[in-house]
C-alpha positions in Angstrom: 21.4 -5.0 42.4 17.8 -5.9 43.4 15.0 -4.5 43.5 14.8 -3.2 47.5 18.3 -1.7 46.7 16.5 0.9 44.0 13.7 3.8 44.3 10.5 2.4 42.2 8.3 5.0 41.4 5.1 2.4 42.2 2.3 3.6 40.1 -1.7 2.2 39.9 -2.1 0.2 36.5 1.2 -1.3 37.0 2.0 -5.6 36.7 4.9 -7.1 38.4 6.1 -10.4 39.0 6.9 -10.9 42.6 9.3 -13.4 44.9 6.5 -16.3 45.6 5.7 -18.7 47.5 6.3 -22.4 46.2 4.1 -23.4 44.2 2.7 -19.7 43.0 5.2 -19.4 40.4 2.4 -17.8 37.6 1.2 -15.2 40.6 1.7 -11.3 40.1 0.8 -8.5 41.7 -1.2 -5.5 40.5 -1.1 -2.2 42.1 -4.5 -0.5 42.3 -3.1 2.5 43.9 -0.9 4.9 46.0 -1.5 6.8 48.9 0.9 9.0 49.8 0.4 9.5 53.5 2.7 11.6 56.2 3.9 8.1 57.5 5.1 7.0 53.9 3.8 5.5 50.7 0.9 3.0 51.0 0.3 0.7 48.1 -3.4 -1.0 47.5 -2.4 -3.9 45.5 -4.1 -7.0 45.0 -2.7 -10.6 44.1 -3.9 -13.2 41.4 -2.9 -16.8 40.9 -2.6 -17.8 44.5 -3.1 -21.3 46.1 -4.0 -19.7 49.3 -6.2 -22.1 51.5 -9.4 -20.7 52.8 -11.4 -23.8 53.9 -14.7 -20.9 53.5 -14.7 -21.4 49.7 -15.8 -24.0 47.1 -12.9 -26.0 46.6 -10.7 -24.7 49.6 -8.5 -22.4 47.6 -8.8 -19.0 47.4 -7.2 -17.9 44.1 -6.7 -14.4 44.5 -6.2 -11.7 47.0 -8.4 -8.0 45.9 -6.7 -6.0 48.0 -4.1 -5.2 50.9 -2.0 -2.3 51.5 1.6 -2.6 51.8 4.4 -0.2 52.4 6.7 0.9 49.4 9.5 -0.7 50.7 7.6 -4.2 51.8 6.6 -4.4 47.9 10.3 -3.2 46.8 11.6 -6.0 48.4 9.3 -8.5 46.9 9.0 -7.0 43.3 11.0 -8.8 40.5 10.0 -7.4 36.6 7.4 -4.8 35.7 5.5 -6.7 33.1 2.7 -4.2 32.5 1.3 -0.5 32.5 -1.3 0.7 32.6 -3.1 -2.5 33.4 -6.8 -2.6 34.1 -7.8 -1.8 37.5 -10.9 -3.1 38.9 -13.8 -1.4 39.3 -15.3 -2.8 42.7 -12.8 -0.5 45.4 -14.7 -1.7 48.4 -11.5 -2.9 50.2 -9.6 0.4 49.6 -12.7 2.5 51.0 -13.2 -0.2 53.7 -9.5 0.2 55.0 -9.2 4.2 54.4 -12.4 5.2 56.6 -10.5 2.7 59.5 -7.2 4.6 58.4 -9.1 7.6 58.5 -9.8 6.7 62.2 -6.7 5.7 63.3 -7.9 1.6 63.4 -6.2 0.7 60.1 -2.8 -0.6 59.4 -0.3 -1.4 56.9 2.1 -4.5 55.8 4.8 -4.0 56.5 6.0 -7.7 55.6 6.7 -9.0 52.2 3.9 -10.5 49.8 5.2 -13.9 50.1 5.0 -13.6 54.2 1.9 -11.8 53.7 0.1 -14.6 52.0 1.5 -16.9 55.0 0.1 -15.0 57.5 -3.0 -14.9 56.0 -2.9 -18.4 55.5 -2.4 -18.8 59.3 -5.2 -16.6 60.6 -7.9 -17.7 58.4 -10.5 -19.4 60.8 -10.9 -23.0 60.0 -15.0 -23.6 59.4 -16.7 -25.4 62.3 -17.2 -29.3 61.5 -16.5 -28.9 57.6 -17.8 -26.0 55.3 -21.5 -26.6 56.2 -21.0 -25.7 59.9 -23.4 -28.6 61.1 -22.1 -31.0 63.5 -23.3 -34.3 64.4 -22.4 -33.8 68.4 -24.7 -34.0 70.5 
């Protein structure tokens, strides 16, 4: 039985390992809260020891992800082992109130995808930097 064959009841504070992508082995997720909305359960999680490359920071790699929302059943299928409760959450929530004034709106969505394809997606929509990080150019 795995994980998207079960209910979870997905709870802020909690630690799981999650199916990764190559070379993320060590990465877990860390949900930072639920919303329980008319269209379903939205999770606010957010995602350390990522290689994910973002050309906009020193070093190219972005390391971790602060926060996304995800449906319950996205993360249910990409959840492993609960390894913690009860886990720290950080204190900074400007991406949760950033994304629940849109949702508020009706401009905000949800993953629906799981965190693996997630983290490839943003991988693929991350704006390269114009002529290197400093944005000069020697064109002329």
């Amino acid at each position: 039985m795995t994980t998207s064959d079960v209910q979870i009841d997905f709870q802020a504070g909690q630690r799981w390992t999650y199916r990764t992508r190559p070379g993320e082995d060590t990465s877990t997720v860390l949900i930072l809260r639920r919303d329980d909305e008319p269209t379903g359960t939205v999770l606010h999680i957010a995602l350390d020891g990522l290689r994910l490359g973002n050309p906009h920071l020193p070093g190219g790699v972005q390391m971790e992800l602060g926060h996304a929302p995800v449906a319950a059943d996205a993360l249910r299928a990409s959840v492993l082992e609960l390894i913690q409760t009860g886990a720290p959450l950080p204190t900074d929530e400007g991406g949760y109130r950033q994304w629940r004034e849109a949702a508020d709106r009706g401009e905000a969505g949800v993953f629906t995808l799981t965190l693996a394809e997630i983290l490839d997606v943003i991988g693929q929509v991350v704006p390269a930097p114009v002529d290197g990080l400093s944005g000069k150019t020697n064109r002329r």
